[in-house]
Structures are given as C-alpha cells and as structure tokens.
ZAROSE-525531 format. One record per residue: residue in three letters; x, y, z of N, C-alpha, C in turn. Coordinates in steps of 0.1 Angstrom, whole numbers, padded with zeros to 4 digits, always signed. Example, Ala and Ser with C-alpha at 12.3 -4.5 7.8 and 13.67 -1.06 7.14 Angstrom:
<pts>
ALA+0132-0057+0078+0123-0045+0078+0132-0033+0078SER+0128-0022+0071+0137-0011+0071+0129+0000+0079
</pts>
This chain:
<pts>
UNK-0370-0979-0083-0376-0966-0078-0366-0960-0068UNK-0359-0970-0059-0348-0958-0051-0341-0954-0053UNK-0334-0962-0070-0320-0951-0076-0328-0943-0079UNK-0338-0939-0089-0346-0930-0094-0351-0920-0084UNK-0352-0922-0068-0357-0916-0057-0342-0907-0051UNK-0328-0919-0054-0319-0910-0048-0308-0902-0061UNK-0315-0903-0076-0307-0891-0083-0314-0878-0084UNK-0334-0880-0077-0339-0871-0080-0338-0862-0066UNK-0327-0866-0050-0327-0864-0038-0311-0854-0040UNK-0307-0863-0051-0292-0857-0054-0289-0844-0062UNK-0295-0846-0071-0302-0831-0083-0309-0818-0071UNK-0316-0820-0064-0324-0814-0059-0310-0805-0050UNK-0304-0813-0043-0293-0812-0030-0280-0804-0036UNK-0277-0810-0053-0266-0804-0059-0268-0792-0061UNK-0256-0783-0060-0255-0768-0061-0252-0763-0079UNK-0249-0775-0084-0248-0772-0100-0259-0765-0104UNK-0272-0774-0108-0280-0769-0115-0283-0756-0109UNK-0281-0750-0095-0287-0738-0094-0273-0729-0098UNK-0262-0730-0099-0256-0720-0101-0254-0718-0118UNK-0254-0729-0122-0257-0730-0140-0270-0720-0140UNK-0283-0722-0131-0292-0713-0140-0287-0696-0133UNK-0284-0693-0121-0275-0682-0124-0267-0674-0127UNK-0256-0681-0138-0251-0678-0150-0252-0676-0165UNK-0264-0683-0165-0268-0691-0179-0268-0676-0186UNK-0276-0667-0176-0283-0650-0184-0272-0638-0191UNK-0257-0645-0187-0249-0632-0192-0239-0643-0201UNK-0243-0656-0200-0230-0665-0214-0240-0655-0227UNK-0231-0656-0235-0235-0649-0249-0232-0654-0260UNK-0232-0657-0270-0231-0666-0288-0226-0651-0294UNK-0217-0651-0300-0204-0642-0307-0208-0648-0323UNK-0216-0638-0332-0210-0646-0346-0206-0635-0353UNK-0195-0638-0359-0186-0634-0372-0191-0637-0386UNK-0193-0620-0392-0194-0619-0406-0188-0610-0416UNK-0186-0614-0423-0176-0606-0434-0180-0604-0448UNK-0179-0594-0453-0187-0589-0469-0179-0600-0478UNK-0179-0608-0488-0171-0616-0491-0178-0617-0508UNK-0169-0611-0520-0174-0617-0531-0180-0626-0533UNK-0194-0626-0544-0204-0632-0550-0198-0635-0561UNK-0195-0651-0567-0196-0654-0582-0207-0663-0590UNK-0210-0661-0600-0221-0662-0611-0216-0675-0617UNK-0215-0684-0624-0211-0695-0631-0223-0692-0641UNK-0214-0693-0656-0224-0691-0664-0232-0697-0673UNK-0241-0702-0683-0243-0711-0685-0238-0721-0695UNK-0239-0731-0689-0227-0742-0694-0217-0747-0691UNK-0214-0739-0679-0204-0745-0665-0211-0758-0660UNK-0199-0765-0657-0200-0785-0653-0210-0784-0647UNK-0215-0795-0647-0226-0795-0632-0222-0799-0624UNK-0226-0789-0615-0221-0795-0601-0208-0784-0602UNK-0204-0775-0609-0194-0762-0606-0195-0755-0599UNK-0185-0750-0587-0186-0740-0578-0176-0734-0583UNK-0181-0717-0585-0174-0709-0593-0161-0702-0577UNK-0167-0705-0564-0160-0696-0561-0152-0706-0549UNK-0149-0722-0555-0142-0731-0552-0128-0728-0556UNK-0116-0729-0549-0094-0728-0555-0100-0738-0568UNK-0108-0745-0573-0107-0755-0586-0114-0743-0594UNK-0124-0741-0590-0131-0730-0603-0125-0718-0609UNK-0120-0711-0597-0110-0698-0602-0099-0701-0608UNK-0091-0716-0606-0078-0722-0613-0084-0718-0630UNK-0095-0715-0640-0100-0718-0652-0091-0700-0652UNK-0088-0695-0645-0081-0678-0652-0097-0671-0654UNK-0105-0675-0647-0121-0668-0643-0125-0670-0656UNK-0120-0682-0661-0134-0682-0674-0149-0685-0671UNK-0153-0692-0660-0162-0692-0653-0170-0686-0642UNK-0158-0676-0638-0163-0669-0632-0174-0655-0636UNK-0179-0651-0632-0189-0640-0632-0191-0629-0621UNK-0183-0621-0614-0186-0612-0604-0199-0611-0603UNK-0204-0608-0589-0216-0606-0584-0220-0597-0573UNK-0214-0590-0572-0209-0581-0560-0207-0589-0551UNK-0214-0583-0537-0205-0586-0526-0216-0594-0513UNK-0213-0598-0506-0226-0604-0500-0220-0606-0487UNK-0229-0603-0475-0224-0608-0457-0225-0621-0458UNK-0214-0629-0452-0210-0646-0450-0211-0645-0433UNK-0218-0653-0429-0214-0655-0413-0200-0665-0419UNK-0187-0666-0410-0175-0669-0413-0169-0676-0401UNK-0177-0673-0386-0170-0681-0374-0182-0680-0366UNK-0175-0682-0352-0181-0676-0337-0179-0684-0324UNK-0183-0678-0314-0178-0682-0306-0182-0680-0295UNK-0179-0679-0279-0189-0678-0273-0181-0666-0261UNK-0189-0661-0250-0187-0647-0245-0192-0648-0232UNK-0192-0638-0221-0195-0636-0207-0196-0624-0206UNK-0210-0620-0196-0210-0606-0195-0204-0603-0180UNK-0192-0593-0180-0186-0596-0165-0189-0574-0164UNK-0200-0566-0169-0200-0553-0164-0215-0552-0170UNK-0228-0546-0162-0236-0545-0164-0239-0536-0178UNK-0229-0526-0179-0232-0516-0191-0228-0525-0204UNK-0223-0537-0203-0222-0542-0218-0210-0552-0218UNK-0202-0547-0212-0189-0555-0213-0183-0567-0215UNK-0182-0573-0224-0178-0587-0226-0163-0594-0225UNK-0163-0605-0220-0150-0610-0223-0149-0626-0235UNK-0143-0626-0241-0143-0636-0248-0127-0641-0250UNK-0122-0649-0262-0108-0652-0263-0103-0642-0276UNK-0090-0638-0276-0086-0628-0290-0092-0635-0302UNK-0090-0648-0306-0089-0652-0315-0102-0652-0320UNK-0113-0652-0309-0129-0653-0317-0132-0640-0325UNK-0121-0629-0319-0124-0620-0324-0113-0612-0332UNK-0106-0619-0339-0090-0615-0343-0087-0601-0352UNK-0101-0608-0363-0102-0602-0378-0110-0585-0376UNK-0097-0578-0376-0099-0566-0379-0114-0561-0389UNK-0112-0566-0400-0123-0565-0410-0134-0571-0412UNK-0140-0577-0399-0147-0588-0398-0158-0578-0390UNK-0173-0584-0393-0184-0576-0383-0187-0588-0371UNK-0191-0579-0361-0193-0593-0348-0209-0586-0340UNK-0212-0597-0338-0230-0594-0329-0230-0605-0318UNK-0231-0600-0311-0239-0608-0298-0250-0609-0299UNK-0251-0619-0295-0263-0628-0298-0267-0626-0280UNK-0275-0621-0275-0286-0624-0259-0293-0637-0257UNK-0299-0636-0264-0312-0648-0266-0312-0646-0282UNK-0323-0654-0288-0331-0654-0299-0333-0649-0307UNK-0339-0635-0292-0345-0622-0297-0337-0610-0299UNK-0323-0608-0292-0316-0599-0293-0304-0603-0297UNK-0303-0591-0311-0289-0593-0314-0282-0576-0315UNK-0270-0578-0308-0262-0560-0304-0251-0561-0313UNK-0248-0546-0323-0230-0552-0331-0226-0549-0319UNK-0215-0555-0320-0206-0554-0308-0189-0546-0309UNK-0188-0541-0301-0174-0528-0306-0161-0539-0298UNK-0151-0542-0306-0134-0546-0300-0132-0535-0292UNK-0134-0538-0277-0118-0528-0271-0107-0530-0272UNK-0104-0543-0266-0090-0545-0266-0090-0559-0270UNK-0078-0560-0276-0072-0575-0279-0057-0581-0268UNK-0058-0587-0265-0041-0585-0258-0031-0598-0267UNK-0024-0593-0270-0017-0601-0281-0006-0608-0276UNK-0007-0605-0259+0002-0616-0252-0004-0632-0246UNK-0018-0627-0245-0024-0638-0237-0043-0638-0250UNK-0049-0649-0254-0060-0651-0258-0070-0648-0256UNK-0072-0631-0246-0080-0630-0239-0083-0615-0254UNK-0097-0606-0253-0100-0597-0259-0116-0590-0247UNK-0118-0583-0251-0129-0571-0243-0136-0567-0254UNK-0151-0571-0259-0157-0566-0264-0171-0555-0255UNK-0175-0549-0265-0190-0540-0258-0202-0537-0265UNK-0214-0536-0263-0226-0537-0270-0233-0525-0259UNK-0243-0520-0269-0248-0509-0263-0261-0511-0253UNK-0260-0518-0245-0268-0526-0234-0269-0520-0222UNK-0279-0520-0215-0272-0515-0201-0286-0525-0189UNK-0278-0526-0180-0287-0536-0169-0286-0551-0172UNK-0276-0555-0175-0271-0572-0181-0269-0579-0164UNK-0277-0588-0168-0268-0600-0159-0254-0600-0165UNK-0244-0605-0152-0234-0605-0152-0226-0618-0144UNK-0216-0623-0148-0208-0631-0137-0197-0625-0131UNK-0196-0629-0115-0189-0622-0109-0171-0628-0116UNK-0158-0626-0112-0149-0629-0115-0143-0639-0101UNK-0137-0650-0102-0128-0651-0090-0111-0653-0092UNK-0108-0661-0083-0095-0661-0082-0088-0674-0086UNK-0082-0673-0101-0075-0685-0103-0060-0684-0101UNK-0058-0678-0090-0045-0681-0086-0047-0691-0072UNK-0057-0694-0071-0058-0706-0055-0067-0718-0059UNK-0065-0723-0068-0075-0730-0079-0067-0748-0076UNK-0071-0759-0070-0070-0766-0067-0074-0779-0075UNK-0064-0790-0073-0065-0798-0086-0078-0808-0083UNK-0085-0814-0089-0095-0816-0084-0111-0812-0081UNK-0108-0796-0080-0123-0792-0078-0134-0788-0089UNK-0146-0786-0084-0153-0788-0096-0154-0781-0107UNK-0151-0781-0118-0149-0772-0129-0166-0769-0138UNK-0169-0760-0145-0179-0763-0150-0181-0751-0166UNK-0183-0757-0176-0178-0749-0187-0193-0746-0198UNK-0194-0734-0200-0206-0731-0206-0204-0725-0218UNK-0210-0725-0229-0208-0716-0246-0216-0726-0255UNK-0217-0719-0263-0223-0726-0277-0215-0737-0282UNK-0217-0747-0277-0208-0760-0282-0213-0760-0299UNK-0203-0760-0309-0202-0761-0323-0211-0752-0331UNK-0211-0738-0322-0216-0728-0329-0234-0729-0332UNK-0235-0741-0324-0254-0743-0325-0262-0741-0315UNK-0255-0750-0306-0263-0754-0295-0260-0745-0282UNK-0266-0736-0280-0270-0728-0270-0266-0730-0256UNK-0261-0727-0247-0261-0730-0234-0255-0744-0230UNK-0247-0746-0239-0243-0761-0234-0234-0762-0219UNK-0239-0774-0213-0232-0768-0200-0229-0784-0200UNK-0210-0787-0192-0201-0797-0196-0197-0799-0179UNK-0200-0806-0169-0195-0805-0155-0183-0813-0158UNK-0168-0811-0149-0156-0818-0148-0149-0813-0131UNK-0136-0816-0139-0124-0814-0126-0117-0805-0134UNK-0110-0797-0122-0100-0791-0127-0085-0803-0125UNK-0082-0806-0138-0073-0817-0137-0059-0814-0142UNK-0057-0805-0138-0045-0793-0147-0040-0779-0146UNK-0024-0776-0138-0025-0763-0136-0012-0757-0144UNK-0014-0750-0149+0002-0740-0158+0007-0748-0168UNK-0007-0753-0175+0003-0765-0187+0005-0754-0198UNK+0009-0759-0208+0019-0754-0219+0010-0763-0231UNK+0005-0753-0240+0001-0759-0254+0007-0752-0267UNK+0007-0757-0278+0005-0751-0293-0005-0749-0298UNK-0012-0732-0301-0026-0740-0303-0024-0731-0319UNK-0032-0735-0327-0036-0729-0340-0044-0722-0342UNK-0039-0710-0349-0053-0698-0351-0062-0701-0365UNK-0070-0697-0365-0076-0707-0377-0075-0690-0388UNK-0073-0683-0383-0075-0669-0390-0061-0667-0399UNK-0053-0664-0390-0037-0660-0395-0032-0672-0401UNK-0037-0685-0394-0024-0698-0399-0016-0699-0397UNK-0016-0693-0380+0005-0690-0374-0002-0698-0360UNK+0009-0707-0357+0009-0713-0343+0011-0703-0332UNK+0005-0702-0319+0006-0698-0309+0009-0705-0295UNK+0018-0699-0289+0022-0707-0280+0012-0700-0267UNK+0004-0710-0260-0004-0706-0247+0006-0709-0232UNK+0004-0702-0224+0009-0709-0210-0001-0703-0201UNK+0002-0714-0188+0003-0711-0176-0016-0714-0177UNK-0019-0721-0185-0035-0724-0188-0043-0736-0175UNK-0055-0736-0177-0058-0745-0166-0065-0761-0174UNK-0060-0769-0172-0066-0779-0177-0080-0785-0173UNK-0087-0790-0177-0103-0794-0175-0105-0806-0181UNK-0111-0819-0175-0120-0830-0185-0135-0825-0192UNK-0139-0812-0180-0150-0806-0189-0151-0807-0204UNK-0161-0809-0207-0164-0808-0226-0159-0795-0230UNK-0150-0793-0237-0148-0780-0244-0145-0784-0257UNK-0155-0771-0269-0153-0782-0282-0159-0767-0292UNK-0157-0767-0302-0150-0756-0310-0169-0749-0309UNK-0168-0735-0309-0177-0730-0303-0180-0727-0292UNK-0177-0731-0279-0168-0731-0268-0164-0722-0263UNK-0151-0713-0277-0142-0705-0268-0145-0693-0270UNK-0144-0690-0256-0147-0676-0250-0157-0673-0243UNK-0163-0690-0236-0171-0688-0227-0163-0693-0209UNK-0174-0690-0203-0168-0691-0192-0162-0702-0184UNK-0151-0704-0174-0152-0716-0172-0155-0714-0155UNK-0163-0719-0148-0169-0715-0139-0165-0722-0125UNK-0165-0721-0116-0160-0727-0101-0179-0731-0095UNK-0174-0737-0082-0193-0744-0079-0197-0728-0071UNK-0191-0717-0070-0198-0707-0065-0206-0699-0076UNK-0201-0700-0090-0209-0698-0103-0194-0685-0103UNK-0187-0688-0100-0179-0676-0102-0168-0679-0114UNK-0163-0675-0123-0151-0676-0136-0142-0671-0131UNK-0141-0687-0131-0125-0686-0131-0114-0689-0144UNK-0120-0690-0156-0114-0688-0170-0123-0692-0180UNK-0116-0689-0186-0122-0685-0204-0119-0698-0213UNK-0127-0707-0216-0123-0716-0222-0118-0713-0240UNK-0106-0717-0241-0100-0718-0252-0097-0725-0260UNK-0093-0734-0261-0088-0748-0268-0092-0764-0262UNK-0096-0772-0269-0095-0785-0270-0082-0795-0277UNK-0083-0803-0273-0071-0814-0283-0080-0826-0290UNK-0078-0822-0304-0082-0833-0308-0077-0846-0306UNK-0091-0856-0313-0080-0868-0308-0078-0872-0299UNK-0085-0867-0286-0081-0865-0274-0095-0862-0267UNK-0101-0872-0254-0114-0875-0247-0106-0865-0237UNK-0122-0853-0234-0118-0852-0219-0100-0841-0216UNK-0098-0836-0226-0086-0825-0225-0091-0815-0226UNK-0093-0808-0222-0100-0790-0227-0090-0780-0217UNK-0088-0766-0223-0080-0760-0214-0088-0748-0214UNK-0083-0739-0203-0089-0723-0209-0077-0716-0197UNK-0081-0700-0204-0072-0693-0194-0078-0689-0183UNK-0063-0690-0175-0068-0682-0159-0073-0668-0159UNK-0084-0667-0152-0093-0656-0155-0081-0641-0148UNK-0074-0646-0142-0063-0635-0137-0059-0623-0148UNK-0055-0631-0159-0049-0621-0173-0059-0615-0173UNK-0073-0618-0177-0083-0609-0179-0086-0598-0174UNK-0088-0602-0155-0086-0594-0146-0075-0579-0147UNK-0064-0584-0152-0055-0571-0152-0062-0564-0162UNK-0063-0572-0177-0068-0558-0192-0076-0552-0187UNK-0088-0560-0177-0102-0549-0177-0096-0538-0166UNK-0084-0537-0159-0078-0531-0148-0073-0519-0158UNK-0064-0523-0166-0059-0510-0175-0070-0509-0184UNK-0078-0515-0188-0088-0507-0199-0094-0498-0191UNK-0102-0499-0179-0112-0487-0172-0100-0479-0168UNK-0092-0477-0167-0078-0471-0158-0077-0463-0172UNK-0072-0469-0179-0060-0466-0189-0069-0461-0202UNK-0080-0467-0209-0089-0465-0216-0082-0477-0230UNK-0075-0486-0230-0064-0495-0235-0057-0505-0227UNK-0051-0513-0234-0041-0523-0228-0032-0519-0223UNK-0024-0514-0214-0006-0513-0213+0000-0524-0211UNK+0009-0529-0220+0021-0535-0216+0032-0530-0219UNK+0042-0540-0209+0058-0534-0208+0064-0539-0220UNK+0072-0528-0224+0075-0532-0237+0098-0529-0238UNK+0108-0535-0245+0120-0538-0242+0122-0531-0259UNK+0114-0532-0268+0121-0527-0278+0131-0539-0285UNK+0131-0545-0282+0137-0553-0294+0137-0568-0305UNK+0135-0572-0312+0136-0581-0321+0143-0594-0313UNK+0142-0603-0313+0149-0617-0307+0140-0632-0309UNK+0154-0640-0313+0144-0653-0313+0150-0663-0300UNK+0143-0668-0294+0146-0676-0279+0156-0687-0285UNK+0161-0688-0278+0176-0703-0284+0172-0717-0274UNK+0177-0728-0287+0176-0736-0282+0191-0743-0284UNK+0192-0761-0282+0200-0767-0287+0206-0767-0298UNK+0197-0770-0309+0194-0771-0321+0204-0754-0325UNK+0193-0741-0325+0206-0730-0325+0214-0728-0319UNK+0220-0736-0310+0231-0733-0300+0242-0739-0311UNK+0239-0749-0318+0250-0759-0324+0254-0752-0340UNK+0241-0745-0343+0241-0740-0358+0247-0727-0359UNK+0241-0717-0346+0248-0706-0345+0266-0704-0330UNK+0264-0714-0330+0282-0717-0323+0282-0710-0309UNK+0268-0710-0305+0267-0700-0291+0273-0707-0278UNK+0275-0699-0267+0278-0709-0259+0271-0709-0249UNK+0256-0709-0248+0245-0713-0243+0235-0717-0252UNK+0224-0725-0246+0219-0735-0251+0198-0727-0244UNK+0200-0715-0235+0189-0710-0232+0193-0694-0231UNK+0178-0685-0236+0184-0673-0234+0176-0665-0250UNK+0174-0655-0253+0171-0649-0265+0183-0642-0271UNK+0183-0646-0286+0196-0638-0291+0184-0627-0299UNK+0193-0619-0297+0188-0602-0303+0193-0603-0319UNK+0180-0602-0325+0183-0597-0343+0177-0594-0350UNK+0180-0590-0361+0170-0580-0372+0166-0588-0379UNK+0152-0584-0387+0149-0596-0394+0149-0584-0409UNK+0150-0596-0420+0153-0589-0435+0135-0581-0438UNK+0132-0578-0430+0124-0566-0438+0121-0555-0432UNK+0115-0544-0440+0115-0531-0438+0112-0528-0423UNK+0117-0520-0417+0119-0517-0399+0124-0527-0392UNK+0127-0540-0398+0132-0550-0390+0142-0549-0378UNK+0146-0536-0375+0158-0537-0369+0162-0546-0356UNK+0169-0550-0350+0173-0560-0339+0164-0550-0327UNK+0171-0537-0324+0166-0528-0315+0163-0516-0322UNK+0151-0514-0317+0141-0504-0317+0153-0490-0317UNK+0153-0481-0324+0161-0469-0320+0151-0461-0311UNK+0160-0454-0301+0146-0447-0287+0141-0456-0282UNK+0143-0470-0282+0135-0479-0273+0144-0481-0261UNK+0137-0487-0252+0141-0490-0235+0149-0498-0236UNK+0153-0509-0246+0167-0514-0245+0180-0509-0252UNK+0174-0499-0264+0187-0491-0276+0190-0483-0259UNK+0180-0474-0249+0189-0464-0242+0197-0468-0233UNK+0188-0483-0230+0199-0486-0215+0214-0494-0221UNK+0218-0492-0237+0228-0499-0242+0231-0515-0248UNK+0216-0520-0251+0219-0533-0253+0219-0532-0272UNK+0228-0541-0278+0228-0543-0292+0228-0557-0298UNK+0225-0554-0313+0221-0567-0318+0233-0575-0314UNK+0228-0591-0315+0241-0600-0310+0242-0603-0293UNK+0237-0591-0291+0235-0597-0272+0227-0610-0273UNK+0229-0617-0263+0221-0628-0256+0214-0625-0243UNK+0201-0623-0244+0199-0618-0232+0192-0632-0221UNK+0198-0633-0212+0197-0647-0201+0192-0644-0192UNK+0189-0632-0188+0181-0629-0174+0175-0619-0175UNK+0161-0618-0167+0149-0604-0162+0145-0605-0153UNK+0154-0595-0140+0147-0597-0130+0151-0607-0121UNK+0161-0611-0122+0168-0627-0115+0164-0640-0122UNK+0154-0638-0128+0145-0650-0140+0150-0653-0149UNK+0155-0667-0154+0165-0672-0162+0154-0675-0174UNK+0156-0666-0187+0146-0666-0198+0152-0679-0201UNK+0140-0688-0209+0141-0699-0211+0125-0702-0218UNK+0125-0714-0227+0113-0719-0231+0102-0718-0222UNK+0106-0722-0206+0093-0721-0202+0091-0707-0190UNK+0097-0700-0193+0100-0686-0190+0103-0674-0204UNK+0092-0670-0215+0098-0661-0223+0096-0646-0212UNK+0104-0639-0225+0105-0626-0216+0097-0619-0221UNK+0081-0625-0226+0068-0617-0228+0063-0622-0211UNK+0062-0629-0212+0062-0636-0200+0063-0628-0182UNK+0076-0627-0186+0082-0619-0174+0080-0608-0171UNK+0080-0599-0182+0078-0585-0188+0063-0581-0180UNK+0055-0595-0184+0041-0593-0176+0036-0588-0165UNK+0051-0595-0157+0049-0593-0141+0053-0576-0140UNK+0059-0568-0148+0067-0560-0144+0057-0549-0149UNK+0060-0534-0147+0056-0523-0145+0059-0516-0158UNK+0051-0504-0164+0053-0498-0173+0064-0489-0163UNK+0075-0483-0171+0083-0475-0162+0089-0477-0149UNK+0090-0491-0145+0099-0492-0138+0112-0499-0141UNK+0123-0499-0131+0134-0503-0136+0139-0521-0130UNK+0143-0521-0137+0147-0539-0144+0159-0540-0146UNK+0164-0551-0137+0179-0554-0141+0181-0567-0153UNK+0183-0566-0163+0187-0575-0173+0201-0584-0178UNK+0201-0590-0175+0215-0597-0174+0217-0599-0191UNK+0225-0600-0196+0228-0603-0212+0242-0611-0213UNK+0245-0617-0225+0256-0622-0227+0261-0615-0241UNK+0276-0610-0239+0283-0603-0253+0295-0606-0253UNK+0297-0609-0264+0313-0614-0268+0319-0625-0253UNK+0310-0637-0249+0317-0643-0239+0312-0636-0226UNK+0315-0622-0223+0311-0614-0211+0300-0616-0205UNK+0290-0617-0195+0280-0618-0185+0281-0597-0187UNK+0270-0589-0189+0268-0579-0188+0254-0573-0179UNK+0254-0564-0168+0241-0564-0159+0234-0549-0170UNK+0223-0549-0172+0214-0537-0179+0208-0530-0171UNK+0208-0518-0166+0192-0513-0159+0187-0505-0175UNK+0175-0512-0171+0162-0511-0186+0151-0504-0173UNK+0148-0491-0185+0135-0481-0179+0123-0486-0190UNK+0115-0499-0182+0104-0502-0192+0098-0495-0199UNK+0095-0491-0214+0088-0484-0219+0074-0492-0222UNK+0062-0487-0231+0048-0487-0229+0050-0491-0246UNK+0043-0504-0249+0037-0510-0263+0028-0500-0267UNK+0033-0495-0278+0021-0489-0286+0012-0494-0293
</pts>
C-alpha cells in the first residue's frame, strides 16, 4: 500500500499528466487518400488472384478487368494546431503527394479537407489549414536552449490507429545527422541539426508534436530507427518558426536561392575526378533538359561564377558534408550580399553574390 500510496502522491504532484491534457485538444490524425484504379478478376482467375497485385498485371491484363476508380486511404500521420483559425504544422513528407487528398481528423466527430500551404523542401517541415476557427492550440518554444537531458514528451497517432499516444523521455540528442527515407518518392534524404529523443516515436508519429514539461513544442517528430530501442528524432521547432514567419509575411516560403547545379565532393570524387580538394561543391550540369551547371540570370551566372568552379566557402563557412550550402544559404537573407570563396583552375577566387529568391 505505500508504493501504491507514493505513485498515486507522485502522479498527482507530476506536471506531465496535466500538461499532456492541455495539449491533447490541438494534436490532430492527418489521413491520406488518393483515387486509385479498381480491377475486376474474371471468372476463372486462380483462387486466391489479386488482379491488381505486380503478379496479376505481369498476365499482359488477361485478368484484368477495369473498374473505374475508387478513394484508397494510402498513409497519414500526425499534426499540431499552433493558429486558432486552422493552421497546422506537420512534417513535408506526411504530406508530399501533390495528387493525394488529406483530412484532419479533430476527434471522431470531425473531419476538415485540409489545404497545403507550404512545403519547405529544405527542412521536413510543411503548413497545412482547415476551415476551423477557435482551435485549441499549442504555444511554440525555443529549441535553440534545449538541454541534454530534460524532459521530452512526444504525442501523435502511434501506427496510424491509436489516438493520442503519449511516450515521456529525455532529450538525449542535439544537431545529429540522419538518412531518412521517403516512402513516397523512394529518394533518401539527408536531415540535420535534429533533436534526438528515447521518447517512443513510431511510424504514425510524424508530424506530431514534440513537447517540453511547460506543454510547449519544441519539435516535430519525424523519424525513428529501426532496429533500434528508444532512438526517435524530430525537428527543432525553430525551422518551423521561420516558414510560419514568411508565410503570414510573405503569403509563401522564401528562400535564398545561388542558381546553380552542384554535387558536394568527397574523397572518393576527389580521386576520380583529380581535384585538389577533398571538401567543397563542384558546379555541373546534369544530362537533361534545363540541366545547366548555372542558372542563366541567376545570382551566381551575374556575380560571374561558372561550371567547373569549386565553390569552398559562404560567408567565411567552409562548405562541407556537415555544412551544405542549403544549409548556410538558410542563415542568409533574400537579397543580401555574400562573399563566396570558389576554387578555378588552381586559383582561390572571392564572389560577391546578390542572393536571389527560389521560385
């Protein structure tokens, strides 16, 4: 009876369960659906034939049968209401697919379509909106003073079922570096500068909040590692912070944009392509249509940079794996000026670049 007397002294005294219940009212359930051909299998197909299995269609559709077309729920994921009129934040990826329909889910009882504002294609963050007004909301804080150790706490539809799952940890991780995989495109993405968590984060998860003991988000949970007890990452609520800054500002995303084509070097191309650095982006075109190295009219064709440069520096910042110059570019200003250091034919070359604006 005294353990039982001091978890029920402890519960009572902890500030968890009260700041979990208010937050619980603005986490949100994100599902994805898409119109997706109907096929017919006709009679006399195997048993146990799925006409619209890579094995069924391999027959050159002799078993197949069109059927028109039918809504599939296809993902989802989870959300935070951080603007009473509607405004959502989630991760890009929950919401990638252009051609895909998305609903927020409230409760039970309410479900809103929900409109993409913005996606940011530098960082896993996206802004959706529903036609809502008077939402609970969670306030935002500051994950730039975020200390190793304190208490983390991570809320979303764990595996797309279970409602309100809530996972207490540590923040046991600051500015790591992952690969994570889009399940949409099928292209690896590189994350940084993320916060690590032993909190439960687990597919369903991402794009809910990841919360500090004042109930305030401080990131967006993203990724898990399989394989792996107790790893979960999400992003610093900071990035977010800026898009919703230029989206009410700006009515869109701004970012600074250089205009040019480049793949970052390593060892491996230092030895293949004969360079004589081993860090840095070399400038080039790639074999398809508009591929050019540099943008013509772009902010690096005017300040004079060309394919074949190596560009090693932005800003006194030595580009590098764990410095790209999407990266850097972040910190910097639409329209202002930037010194760029490059490498050409051997030569060290300084650039002033007038940032131009991503379309």
């Amino acid at each position: 009876m005294v353990e039982y007397n001091n978890m029920e002294k402890y519960m009572k005294n902890s500030p968890i369960p009260q700041v979990v219940k208010k937050v619980l009212p603005a986490v949100v359930n994100i599902t994805v659906s898409k119109m997706l051909p109907v096929f017919e299998a006709p009679l006399g197909a195997p048993p146990g034939f799925n006409p619209s299995s890579p094995s069924g269609r391999g027959f050159g559709g002799f078993f197949m049968i069109p059927k028109g077309k039918k809504k599939v729920k296809t993902g989802g994921g989870s959300g935070f209401i951080v603007d009473p009129d509607g405004i959502i934040l989630t991760n890009r990826h929950v919401v990638a697919d252009p051609n895909a329909e998305y609903v927020v889910v409230l409760n039970e009882k309410e479900n809103y379509p929900a409109e993409v504002l913005a996606r940011d294609p530098i960082n896993d963050v996206a802004i959706i909106k529903i036609k809502k007004k008077g939402l609970a909301t969670i306030a935002l804080g500051d994950s730039t003073k975020l200390a190793l150790g304190q208490t983390a706490i991570a809320i979303g539809n764990a595996l797309g079922a279970f409602r309100n799952t809530v996972s207490v940890g540590v923040i046991s991780g600051l500015s790591r570096e992952i690969t994570a995989g889009d399940s949409m495109t099928k292209k690896m993405t590189k994350l940084r500068g993320l916060i690590q968590t032993d909190a439960a984060i687990n597919p369903g998860n991402s794009g809910g909040p990841l919360i500090d003991i004042t109930g305030k988000a401080i990131g967006i949970n993203t990724a898990m590692v399989f394989m792996a007890e107790n790893i979960g990452f999400a992003l610093p609520i900071h990035n977010a912070k800026k898009d919703l800054a230029d989206l009410k500002k700006y009515g869109k995303l701004r970012l600074p944009f250089l205009g040019i084509r480049y793949v970052p070097l390593n060892e491996e191309l230092q030895k293949r392509l004969n360079l004589p650095v081993k860090d840095g982006a070399l400038i080039i075109s790639e074999p398809v249509p508009d591929g050019e190295a540099v943008l013509r009219g772009g902010a690096a064709a005017k300040a004079g940079i060309k394919e074949g440069d190596v560009i090693l520096e932005i800003q006194k910042i030595k580009v590098c794996d764990k410095n790209p110059i999407e990266e850097i570019l972040q910190k910097c200003d639409i329209g202002e000026k930037i010194n760029l250091k490059a490498l050409r034919d051997g030569k060290e070359i300084t650039f002033r670049v007038i940032l131009a604006e991503r379309n």
